[in-house]
Each structure stands twice: as structure tokens, then as C-alpha cells.
N, C-alpha and C positions, 0 to 999 in steps of 0.2 A: 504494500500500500504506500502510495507518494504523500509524502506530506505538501500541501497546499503552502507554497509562501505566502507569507504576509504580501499586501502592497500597500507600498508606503509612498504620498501624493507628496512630491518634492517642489514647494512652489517659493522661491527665492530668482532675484530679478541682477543679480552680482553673476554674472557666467562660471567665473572663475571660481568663486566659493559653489554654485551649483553641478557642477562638476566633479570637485572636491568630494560633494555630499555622497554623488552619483556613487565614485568609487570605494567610498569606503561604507554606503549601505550594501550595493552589490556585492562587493566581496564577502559580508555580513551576512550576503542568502537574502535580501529580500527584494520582491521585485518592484520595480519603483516606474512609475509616473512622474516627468517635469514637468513644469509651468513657470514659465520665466518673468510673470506677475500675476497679481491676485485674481484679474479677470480671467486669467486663461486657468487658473487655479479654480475658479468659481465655474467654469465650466465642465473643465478634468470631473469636479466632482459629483455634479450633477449627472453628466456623463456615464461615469463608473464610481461608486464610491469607493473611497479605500478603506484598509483596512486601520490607516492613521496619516493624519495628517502635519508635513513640519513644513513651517511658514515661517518666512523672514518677516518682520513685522511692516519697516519701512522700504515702503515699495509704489512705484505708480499705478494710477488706471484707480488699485480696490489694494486698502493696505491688510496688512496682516490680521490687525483686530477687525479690520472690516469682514475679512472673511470668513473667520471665527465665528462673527456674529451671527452670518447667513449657513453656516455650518451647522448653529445650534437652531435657530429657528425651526429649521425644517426637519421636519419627523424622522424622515427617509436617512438623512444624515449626522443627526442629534448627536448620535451615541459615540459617535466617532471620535477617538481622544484628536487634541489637536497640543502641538507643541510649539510654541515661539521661539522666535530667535531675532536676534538683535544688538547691534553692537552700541548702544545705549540701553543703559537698566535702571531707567530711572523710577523712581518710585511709586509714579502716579502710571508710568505705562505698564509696569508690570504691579500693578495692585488693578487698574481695567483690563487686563488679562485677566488675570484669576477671576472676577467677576462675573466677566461674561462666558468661561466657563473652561478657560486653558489648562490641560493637563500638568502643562511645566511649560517654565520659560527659563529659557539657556540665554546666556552672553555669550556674544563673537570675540573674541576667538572659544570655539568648544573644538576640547579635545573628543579625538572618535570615540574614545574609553567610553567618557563621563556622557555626550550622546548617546551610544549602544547602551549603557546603563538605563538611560532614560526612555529612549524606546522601547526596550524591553520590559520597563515597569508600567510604562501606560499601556501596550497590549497584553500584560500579563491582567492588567485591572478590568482591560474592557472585555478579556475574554471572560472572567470571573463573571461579570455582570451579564453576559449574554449565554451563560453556560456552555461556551464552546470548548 
């Protein structure tokens, strides 16, 4: 029996950190989805939902909490952890992260380590919750 990868919607608008992410979730075994801003992120997900979502925060077109927001609204997508990233951590943006309903919010530069960690504990949560 095959196990089912995760897929994990990579929607960051920096090529070069998108990239980055590319290789070191792939290597990781999961299969991954880009969007190189929020509206092509906001479509991917509609599209195909994932299995999690990691979002740069500051981005054009539909930012990171923006899409958070349209992630949790919608029924179809709701449950789906979502993780930020951002190379400011200021208090007020990652206190409206958590609110509107983000698994975790990481600082740029994250190491693959402490990423994979995090990955790993927001689909270990959401499978709990969805008895997978």
C-alpha cells in the first residue's frame, strides 16, 4: 500500500526563497503546489485544496493574512492549517495571524529543521482533528 503525500500549497512571491522552499519540502517527500502571490494562491486553493498551506505574509495582488482569511471562511477549506512566514515579526502582524486563525508563524530567515518541525506538527494536528 502507497502512502498518499501530503500536499503542501507553497504560495510566496521572492522566486529565490520559493525555490528554496521547493527543495527542501521535496526532498522532505511532500508534494507541493507554487503560487508566486496570494491570488494565484487563492486560486491553487480553490482549485485543489491542500493538505497545508505556507504563505509569505507580504506579498502583492492578496497578502498572506489576506488569504488566511479566505482560507478560513470557506467551509471547503476551513480546516486546513495555514503557516506564515515573514521577514518582519512584529507584534501586531503576528498577534492578527493567530487570530484569524494561523497554525504558526515563522521569521525569514527559517531554518529547514525548525520549518519541517512545524509542518509536521500542524498536519500531525489536523490529521488528529479529521481522524485520518
Amino acid at each position: 500500500m502507497q502512502i498518499k503525500k501530503k500536499r503542501i500549497l507553497v504560495v510566496e512571491d521572492d522566486a529565490g526563497f520559493r525555490n528554496l522552499l521547493s527543495v527542501q519540502l521535496s526532498v522532505a517527500g511532500y508534494a507541493l503546489e507554487l503560487a508566486e502571490n496570494g491570488a494565484e494562491g487563492a486560486k491553487a486553493l480553490r482549485h485543489k485544496p491542500p493538505d497545508l498551506i505556507l504563505s509569505d505574509v507580504h506579498m502583492p495582488l492578496l497578502t498572506g493574512l489576506e488569504l488566511l482569511s479566505l482560507a478560513k471562511a470557506d467551509e471547503k477549506t476551513s480546516s486546513i492549517p495555514v503557516i506564515l512566514l515573514s521577514g518582519q515579526s512584529d507584534a501586531d502582524t503576528v498577534a492578527m495571524a493567530m487570530q484569524l486563525g494561523a497554525a504558526d508563524f515563522l521569521t525569514k530567515p527559517v531554518s529547514a529543521e525548525k520549518l519541517l518541525k512545524s509542518i509536521r506538527a500542524c498536519l500531525e494536528v489536523a490529521d488528529k482533528k479529521t481522524g485520518a
